[in-house]
Structures are given as C-alpha cells and as structure tokens.
PDB file of N, CA, C and O in Angstrom, chain B, residues numbered from 101:
ATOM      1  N   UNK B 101    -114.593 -32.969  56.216  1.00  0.00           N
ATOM      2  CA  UNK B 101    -115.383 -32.931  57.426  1.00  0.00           C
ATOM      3  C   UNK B 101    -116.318 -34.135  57.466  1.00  0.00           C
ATOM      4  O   UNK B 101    -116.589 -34.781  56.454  1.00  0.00           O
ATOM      5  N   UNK B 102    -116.751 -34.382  58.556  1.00  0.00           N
ATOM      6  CA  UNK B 102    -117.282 -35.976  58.585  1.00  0.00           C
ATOM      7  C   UNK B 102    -119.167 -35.912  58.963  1.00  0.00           C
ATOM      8  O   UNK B 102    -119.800 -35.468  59.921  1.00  0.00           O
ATOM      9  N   UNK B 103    -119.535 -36.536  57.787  1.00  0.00           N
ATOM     10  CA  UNK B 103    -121.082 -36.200  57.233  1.00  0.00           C
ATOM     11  C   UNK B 103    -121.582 -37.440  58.241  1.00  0.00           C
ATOM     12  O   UNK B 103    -120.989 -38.518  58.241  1.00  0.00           O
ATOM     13  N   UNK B 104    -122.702 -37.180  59.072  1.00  0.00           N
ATOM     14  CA  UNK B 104    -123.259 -37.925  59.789  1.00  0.00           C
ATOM     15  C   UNK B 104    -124.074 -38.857  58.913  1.00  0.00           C
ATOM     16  O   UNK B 104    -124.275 -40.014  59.281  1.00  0.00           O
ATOM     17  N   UNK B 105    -124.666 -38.279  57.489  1.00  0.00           N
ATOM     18  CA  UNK B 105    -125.534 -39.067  56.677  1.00  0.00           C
ATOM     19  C   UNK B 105    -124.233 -40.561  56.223  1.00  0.00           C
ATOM     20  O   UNK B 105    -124.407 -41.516  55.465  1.00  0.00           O
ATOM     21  N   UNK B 106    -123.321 -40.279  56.847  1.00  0.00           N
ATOM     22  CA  UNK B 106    -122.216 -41.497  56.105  1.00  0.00           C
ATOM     23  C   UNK B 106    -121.487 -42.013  57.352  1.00  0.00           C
ATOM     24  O   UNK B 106    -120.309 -42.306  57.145  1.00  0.00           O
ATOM     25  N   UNK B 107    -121.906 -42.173  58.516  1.00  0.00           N
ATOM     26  CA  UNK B 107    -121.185 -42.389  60.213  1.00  0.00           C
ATOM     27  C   UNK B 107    -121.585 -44.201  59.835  1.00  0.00           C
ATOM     28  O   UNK B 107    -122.562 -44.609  59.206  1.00  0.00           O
ATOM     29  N   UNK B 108    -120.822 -44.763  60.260  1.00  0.00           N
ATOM     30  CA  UNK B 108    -121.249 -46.204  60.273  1.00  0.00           C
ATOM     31  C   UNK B 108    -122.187 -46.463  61.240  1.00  0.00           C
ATOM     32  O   UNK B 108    -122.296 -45.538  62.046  1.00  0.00           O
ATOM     33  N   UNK B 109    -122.948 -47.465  61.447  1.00  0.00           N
ATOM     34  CA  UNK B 109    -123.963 -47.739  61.998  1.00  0.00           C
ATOM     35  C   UNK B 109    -123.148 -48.746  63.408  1.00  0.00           C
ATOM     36  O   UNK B 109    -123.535 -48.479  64.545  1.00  0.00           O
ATOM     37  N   UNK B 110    -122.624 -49.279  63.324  1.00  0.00           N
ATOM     38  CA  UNK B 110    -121.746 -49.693  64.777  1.00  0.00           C
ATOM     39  C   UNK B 110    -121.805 -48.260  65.516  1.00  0.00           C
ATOM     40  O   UNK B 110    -122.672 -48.116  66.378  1.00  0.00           O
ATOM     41  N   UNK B 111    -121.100 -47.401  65.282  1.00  0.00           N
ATOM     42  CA  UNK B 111    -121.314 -46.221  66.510  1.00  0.00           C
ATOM     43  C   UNK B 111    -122.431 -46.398  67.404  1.00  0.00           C
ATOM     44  O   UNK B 111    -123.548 -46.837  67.131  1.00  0.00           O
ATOM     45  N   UNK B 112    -121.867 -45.900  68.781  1.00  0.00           N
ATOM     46  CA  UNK B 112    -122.783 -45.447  69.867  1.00  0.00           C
ATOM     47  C   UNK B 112    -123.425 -44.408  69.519  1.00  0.00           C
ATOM     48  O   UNK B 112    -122.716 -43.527  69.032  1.00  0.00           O
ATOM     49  N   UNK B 113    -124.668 -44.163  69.603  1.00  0.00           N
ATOM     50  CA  UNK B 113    -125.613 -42.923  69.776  1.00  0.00           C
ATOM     51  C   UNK B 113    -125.382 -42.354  70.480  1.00  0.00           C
ATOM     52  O   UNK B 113    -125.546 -42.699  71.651  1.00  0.00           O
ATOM     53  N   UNK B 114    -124.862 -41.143  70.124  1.00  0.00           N
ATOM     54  CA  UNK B 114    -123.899 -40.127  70.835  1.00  0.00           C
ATOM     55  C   UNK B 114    -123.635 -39.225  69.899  1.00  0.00           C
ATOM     56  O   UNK B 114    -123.770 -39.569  68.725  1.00  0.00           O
ATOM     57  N   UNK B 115    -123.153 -37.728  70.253  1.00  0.00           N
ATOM     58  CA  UNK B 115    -122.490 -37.009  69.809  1.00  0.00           C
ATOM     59  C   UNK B 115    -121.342 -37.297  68.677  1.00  0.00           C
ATOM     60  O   UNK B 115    -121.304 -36.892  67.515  1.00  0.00           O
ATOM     61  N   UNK B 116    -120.413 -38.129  69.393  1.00  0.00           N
ATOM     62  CA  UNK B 116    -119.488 -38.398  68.305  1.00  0.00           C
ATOM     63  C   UNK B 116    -119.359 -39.431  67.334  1.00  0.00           C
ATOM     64  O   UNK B 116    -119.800 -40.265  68.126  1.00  0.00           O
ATOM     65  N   UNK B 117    -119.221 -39.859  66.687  1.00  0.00           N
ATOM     66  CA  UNK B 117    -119.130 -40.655  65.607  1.00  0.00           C
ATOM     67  C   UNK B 117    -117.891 -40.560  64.407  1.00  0.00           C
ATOM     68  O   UNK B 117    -117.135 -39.646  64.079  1.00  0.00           O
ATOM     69  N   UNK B 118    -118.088 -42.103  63.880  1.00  0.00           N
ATOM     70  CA  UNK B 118    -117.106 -42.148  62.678  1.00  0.00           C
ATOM     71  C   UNK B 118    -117.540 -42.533  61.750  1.00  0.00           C
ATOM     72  O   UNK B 118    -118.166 -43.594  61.774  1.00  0.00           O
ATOM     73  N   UNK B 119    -117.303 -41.515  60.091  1.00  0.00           N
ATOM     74  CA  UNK B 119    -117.717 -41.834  59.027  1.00  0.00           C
ATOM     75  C   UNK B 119    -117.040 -42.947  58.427  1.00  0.00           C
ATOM     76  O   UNK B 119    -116.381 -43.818  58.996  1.00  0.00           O
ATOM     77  N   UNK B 120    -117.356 -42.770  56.855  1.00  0.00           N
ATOM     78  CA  UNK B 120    -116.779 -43.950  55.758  1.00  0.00           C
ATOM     79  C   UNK B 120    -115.634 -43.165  55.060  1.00  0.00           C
ATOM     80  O   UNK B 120    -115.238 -43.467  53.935  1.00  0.00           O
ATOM     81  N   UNK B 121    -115.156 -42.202  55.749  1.00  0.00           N
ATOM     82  CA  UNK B 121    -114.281 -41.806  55.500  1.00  0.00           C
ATOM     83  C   UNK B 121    -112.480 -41.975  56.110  1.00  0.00           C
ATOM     84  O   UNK B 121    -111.358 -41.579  55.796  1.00  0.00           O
ATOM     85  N   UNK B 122    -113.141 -42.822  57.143  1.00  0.00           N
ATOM     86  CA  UNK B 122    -112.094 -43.234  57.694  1.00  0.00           C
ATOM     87  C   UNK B 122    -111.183 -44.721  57.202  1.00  0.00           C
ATOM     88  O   UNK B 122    -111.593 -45.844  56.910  1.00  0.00           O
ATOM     89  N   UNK B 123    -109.441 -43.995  57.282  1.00  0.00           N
ATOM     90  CA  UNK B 123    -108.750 -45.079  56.794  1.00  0.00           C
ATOM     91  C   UNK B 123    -107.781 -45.924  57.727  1.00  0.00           C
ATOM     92  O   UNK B 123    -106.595 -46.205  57.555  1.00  0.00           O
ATOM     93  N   UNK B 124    -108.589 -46.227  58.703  1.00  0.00           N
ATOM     94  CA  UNK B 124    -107.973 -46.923  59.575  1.00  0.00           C
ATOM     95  C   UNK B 124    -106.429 -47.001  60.453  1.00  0.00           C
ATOM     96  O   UNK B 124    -105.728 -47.954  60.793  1.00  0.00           O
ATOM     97  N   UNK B 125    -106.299 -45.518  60.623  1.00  0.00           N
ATOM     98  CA  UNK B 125    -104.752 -44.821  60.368  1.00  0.00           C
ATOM     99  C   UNK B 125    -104.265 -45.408  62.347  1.00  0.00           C
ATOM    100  O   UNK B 125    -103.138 -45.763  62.691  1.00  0.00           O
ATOM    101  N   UNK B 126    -105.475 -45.327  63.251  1.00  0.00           N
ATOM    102  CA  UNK B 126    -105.698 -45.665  64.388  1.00  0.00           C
ATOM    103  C   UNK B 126    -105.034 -44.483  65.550  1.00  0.00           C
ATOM    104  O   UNK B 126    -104.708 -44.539  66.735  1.00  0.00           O
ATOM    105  N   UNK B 127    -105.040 -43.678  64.750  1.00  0.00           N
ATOM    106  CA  UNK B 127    -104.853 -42.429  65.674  1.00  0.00           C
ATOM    107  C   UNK B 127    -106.032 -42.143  66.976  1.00  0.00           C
ATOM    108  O   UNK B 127    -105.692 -41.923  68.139  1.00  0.00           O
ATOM    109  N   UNK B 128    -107.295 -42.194  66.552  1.00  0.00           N
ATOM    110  CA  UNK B 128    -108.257 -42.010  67.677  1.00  0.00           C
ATOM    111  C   UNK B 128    -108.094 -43.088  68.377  1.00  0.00           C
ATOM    112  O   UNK B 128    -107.984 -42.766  69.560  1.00  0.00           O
ATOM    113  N   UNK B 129    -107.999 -44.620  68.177  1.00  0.00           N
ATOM    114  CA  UNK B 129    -107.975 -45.769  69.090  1.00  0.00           C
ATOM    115  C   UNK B 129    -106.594 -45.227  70.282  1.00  0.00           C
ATOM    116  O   UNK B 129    -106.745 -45.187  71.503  1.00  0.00           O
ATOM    117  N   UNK B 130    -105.642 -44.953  69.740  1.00  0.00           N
ATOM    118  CA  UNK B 130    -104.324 -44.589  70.620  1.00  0.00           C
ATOM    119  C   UNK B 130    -104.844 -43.237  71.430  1.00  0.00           C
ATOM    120  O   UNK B 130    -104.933 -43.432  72.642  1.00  0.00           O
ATOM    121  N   UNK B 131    -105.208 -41.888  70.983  1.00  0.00           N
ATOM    122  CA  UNK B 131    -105.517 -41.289  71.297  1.00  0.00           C
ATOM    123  C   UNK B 131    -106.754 -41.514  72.668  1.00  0.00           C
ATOM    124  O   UNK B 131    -106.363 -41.221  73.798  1.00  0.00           O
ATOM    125  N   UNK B 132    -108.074 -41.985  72.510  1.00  0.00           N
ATOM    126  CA  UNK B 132    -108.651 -41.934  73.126  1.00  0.00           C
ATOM    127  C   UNK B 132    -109.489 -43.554  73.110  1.00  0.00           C
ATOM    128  O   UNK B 132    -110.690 -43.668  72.868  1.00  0.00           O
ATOM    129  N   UNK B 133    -108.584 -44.689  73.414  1.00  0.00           N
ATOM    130  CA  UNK B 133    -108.775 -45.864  73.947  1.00  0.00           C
ATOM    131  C   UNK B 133    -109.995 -46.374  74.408  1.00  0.00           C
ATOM    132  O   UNK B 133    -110.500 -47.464  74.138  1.00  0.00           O
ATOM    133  N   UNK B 134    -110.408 -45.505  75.111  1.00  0.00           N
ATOM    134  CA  UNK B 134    -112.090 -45.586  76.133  1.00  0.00           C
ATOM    135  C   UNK B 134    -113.000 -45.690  74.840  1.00  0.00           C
ATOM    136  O   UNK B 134    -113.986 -46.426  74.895  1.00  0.00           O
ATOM    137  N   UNK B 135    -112.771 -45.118  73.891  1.00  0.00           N
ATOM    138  CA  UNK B 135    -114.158 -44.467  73.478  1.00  0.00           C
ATOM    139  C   UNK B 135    -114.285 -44.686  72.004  1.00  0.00           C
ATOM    140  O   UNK B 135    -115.192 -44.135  71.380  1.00  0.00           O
ATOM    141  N   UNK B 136    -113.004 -45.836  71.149  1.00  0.00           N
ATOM    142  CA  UNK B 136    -112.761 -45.618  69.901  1.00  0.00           C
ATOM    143  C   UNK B 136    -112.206 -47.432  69.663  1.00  0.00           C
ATOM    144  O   UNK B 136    -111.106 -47.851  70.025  1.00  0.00           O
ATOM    145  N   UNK B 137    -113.047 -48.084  69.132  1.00  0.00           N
ATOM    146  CA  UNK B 137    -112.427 -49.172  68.781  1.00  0.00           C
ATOM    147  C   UNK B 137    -112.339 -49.549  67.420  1.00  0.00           C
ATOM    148  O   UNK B 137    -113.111 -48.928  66.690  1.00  0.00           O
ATOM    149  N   UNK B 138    -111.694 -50.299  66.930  1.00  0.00           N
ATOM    150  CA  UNK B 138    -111.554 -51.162  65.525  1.00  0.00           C
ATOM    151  C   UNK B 138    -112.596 -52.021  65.214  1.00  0.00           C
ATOM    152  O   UNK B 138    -112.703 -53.131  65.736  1.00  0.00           O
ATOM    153  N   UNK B 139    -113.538 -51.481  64.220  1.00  0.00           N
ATOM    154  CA  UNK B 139    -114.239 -52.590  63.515  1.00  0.00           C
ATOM    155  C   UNK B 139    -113.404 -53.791  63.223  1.00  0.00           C
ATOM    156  O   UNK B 139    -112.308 -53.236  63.309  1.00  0.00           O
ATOM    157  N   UNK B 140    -113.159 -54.874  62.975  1.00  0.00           N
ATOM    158  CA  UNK B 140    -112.005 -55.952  62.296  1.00  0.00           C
ATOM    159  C   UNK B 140    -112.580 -56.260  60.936  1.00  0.00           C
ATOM    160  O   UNK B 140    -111.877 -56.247  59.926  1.00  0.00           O
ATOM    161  N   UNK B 141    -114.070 -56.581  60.923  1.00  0.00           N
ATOM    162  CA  UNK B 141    -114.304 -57.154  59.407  1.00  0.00           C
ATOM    163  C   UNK B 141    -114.145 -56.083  58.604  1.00  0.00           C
ATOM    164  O   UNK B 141    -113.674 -56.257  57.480  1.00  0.00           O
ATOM    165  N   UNK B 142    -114.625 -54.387  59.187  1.00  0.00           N
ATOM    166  CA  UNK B 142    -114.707 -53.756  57.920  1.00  0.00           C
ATOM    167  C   UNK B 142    -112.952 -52.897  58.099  1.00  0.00           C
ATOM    168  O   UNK B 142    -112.592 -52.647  56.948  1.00  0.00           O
ATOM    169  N   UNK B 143    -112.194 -52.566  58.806  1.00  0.00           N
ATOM    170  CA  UNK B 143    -110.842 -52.208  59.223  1.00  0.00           C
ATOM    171  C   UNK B 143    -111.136 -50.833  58.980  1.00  0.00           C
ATOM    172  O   UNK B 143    -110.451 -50.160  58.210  1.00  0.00           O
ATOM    173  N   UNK B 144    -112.450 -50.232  59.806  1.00  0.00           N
ATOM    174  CA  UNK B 144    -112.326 -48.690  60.439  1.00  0.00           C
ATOM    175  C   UNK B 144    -112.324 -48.483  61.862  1.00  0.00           C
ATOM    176  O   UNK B 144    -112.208 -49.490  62.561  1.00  0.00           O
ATOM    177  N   UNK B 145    -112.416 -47.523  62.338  1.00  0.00           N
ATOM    178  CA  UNK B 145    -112.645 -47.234  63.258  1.00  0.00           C
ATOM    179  C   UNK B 145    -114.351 -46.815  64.029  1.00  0.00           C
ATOM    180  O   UNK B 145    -114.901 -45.974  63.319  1.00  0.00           O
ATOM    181  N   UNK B 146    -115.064 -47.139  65.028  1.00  0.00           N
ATOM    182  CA  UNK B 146    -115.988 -47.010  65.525  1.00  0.00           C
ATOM    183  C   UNK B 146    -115.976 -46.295  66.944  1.00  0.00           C
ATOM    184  O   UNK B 146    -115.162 -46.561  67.828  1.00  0.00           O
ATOM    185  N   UNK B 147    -116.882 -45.451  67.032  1.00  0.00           N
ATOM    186  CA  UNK B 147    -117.300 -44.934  68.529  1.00  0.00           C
ATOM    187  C   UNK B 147    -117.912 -45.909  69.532  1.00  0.00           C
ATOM    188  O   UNK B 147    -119.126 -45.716  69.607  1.00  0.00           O
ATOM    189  N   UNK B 148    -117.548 -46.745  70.212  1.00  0.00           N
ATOM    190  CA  UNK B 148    -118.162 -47.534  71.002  1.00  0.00           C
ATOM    191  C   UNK B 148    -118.555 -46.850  72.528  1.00  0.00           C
ATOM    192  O   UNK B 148    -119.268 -47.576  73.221  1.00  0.00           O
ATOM    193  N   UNK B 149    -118.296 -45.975  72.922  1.00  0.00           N
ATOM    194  CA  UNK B 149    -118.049 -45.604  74.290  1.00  0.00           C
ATOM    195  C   UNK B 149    -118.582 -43.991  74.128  1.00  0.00           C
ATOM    196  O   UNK B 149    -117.518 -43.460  73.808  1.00  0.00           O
ATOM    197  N   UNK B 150    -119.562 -42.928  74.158  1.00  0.00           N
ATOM    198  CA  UNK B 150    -119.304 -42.038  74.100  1.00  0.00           C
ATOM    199  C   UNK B 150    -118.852 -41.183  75.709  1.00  0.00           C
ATOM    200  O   UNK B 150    -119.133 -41.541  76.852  1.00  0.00           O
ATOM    201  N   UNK B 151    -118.056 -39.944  75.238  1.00  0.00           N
ATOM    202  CA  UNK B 151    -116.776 -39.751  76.419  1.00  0.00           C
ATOM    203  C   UNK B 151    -118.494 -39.574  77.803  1.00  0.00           C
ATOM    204  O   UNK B 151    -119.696 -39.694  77.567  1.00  0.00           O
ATOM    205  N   UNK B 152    -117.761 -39.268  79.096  1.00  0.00           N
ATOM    206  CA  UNK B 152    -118.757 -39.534  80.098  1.00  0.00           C
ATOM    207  C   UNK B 152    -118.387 -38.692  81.197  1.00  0.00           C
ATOM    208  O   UNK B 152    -119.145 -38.282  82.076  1.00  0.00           O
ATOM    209  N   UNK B 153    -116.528 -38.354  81.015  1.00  0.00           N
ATOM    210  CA  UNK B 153    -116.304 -37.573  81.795  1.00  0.00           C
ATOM    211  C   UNK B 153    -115.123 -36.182  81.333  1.00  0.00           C
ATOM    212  O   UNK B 153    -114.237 -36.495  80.538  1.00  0.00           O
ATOM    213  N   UNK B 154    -115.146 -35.140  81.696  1.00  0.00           N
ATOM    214  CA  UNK B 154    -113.738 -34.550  80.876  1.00  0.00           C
ATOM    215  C   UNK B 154    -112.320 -34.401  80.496  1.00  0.00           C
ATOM    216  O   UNK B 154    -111.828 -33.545  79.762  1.00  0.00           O
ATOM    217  N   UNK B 155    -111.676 -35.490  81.190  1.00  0.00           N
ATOM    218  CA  UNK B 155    -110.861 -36.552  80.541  1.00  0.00           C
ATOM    219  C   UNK B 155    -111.389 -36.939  79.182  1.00  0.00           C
ATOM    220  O   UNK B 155    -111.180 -36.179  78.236  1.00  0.00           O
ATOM    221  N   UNK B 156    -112.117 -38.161  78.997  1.00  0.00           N
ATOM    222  CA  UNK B 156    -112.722 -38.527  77.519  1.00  0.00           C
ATOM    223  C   UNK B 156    -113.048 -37.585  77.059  1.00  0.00           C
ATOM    224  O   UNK B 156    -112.854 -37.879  75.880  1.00  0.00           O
ATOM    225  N   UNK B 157    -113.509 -36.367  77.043  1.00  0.00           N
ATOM    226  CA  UNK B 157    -114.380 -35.341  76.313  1.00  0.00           C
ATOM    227  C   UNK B 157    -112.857 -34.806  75.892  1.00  0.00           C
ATOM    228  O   UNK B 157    -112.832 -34.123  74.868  1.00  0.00           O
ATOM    229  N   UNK B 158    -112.116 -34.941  76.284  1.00  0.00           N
ATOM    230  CA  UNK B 158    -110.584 -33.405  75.565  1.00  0.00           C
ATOM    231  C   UNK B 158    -109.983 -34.911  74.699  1.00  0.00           C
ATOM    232  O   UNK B 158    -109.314 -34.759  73.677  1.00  0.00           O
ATOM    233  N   UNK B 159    -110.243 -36.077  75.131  1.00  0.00           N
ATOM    234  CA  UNK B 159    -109.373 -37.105  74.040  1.00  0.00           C
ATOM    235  C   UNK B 159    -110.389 -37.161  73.111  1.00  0.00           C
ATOM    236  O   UNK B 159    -110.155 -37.605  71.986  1.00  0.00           O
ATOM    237  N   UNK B 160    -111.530 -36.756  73.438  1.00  0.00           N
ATOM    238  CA  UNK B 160    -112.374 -37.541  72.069  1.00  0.00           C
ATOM    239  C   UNK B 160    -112.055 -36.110  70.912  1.00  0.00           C
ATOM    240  O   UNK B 160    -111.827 -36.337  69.724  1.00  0.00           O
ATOM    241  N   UNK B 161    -112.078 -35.064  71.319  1.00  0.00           N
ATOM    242  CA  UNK B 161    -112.253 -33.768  70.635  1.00  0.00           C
ATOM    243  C   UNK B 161    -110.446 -33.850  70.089  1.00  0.00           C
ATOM    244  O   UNK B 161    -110.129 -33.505  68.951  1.00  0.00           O
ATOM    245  N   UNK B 162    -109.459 -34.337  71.073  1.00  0.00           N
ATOM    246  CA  UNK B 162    -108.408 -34.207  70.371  1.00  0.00           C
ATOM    247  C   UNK B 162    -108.203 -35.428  69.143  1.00  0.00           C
ATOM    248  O   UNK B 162    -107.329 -35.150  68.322  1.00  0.00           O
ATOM    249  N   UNK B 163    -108.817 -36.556  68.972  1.00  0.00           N
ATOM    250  CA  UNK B 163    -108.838 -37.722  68.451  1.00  0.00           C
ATOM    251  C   UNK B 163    -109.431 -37.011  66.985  1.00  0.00           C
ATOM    252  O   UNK B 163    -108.869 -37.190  65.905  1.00  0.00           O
ATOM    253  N   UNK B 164    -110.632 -36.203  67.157  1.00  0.00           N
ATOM    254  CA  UNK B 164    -111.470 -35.898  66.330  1.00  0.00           C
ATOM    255  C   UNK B 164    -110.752 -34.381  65.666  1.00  0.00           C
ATOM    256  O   UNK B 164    -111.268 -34.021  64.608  1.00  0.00           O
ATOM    257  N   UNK B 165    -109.859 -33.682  66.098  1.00  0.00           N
ATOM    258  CA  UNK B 165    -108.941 -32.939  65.933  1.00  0.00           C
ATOM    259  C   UNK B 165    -107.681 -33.506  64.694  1.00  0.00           C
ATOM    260  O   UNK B 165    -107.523 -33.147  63.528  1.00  0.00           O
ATOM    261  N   UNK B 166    -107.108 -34.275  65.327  1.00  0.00           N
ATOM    262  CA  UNK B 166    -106.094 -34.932  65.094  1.00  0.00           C
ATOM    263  C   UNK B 166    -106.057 -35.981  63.539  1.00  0.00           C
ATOM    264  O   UNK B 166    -105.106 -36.304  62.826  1.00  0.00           O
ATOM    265  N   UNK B 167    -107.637 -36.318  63.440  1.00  0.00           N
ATOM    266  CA  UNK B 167    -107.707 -37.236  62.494  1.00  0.00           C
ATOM    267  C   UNK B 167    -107.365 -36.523  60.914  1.00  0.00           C
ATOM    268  O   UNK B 167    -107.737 -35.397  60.582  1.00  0.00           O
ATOM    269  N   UNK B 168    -106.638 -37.394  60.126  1.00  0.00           N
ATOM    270  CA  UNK B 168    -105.763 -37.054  58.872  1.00  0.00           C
ATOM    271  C   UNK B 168    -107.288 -36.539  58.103  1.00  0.00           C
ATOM    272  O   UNK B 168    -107.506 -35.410  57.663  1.00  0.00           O
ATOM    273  N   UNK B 169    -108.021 -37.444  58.095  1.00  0.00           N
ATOM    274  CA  UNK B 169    -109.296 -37.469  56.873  1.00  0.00           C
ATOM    275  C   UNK B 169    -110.080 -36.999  57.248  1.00  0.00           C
ATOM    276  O   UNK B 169    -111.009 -37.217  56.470  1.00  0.00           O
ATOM    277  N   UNK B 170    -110.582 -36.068  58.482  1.00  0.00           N
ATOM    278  CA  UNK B 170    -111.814 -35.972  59.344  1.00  0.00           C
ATOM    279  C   UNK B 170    -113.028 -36.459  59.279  1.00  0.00           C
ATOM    280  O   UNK B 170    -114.070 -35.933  58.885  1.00  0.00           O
ATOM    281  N   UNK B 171    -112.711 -38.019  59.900  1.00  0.00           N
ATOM    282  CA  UNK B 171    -113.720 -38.878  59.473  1.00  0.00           C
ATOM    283  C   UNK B 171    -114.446 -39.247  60.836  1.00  0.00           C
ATOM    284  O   UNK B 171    -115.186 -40.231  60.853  1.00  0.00           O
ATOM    285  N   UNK B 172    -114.275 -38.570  61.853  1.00  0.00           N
ATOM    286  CA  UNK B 172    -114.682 -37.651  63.116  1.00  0.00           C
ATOM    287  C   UNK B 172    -115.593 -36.864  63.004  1.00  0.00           C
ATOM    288  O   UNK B 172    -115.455 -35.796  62.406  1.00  0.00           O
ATOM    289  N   UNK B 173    -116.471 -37.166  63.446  1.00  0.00           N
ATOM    290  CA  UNK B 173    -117.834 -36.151  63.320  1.00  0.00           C
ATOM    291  C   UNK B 173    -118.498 -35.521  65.138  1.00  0.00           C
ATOM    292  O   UNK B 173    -117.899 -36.025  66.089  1.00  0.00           O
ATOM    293  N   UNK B 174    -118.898 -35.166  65.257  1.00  0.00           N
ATOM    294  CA  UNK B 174    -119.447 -34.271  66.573  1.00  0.00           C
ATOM    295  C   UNK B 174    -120.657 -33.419  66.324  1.00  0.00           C
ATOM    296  O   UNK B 174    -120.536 -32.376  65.681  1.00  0.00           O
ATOM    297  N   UNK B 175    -121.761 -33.787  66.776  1.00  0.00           N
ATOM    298  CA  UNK B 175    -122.775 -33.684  66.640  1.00  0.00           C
ATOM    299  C   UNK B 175    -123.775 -32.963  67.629  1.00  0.00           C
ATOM    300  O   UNK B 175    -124.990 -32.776  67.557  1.00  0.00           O
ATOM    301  N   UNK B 176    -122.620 -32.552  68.787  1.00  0.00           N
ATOM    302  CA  UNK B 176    -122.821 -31.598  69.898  1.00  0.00           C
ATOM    303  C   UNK B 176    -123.303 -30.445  70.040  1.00  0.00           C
ATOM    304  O   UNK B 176    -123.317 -29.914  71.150  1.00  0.00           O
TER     305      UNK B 176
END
C-alpha cells in the first residue's frame, strides 16, 4: 500500500499521489494520461494533474487499482 510519508515530492497536492515504490511499469500513464506522467531523470511515475472531473476520478482510482506495487496512494 502506498505510504504518503514516501510520495515523491514532484506530485501535485492532491489526493492522489505516487510513492518510491513505484517501478515504472507505466500502467497509470496509459491508464489515466491526464493525470500521471513520467519523471525521466528519476524513471517513476508522478501525479501531475489531480483528476477534476469523473472521467479522471474512475481512471485515476482504476490506475491506482490496477498498479502491480501499489505505489498509488489516495488520500481522500
């Protein structure tokens, strides 16, 4: 489960977030595009976008669902 005390600091302040637990598998980027981009220097994934409408809100929860390592956190 994904510990907010370990969310990278790129994330948007928001509800959702991504820990240091993530292995760059890019399931949330495909999944929910809007709201999930690729760090490049460190090769995780980041919350850049938090969702805004409920479209994004069922990809971000399925992204955060879906992830192998649950390195997806929700803070809702």
């Amino acid at each position: 489960m994904a510990d907010a005390a370990n969310k990278y600091p790129e994330n948007i302040t928001g509800k959702y977030y991504v820990d240091n637990q993530c292995i760059d598998c890019d399931l949330c980027r495909e999944t929910a595009p809007d709201n999930f981009k690729r760090n490049d220097d460190g090769g995780y994934s980041v919350v850049y976008h938090q969702p805004v409408n409920p479209d994004q809100e069922a990809r971000c929860k399925e992204a955060m669902e879906g992830c192998p390592v649950e390195a997806i956190g929700n803070n809702g």
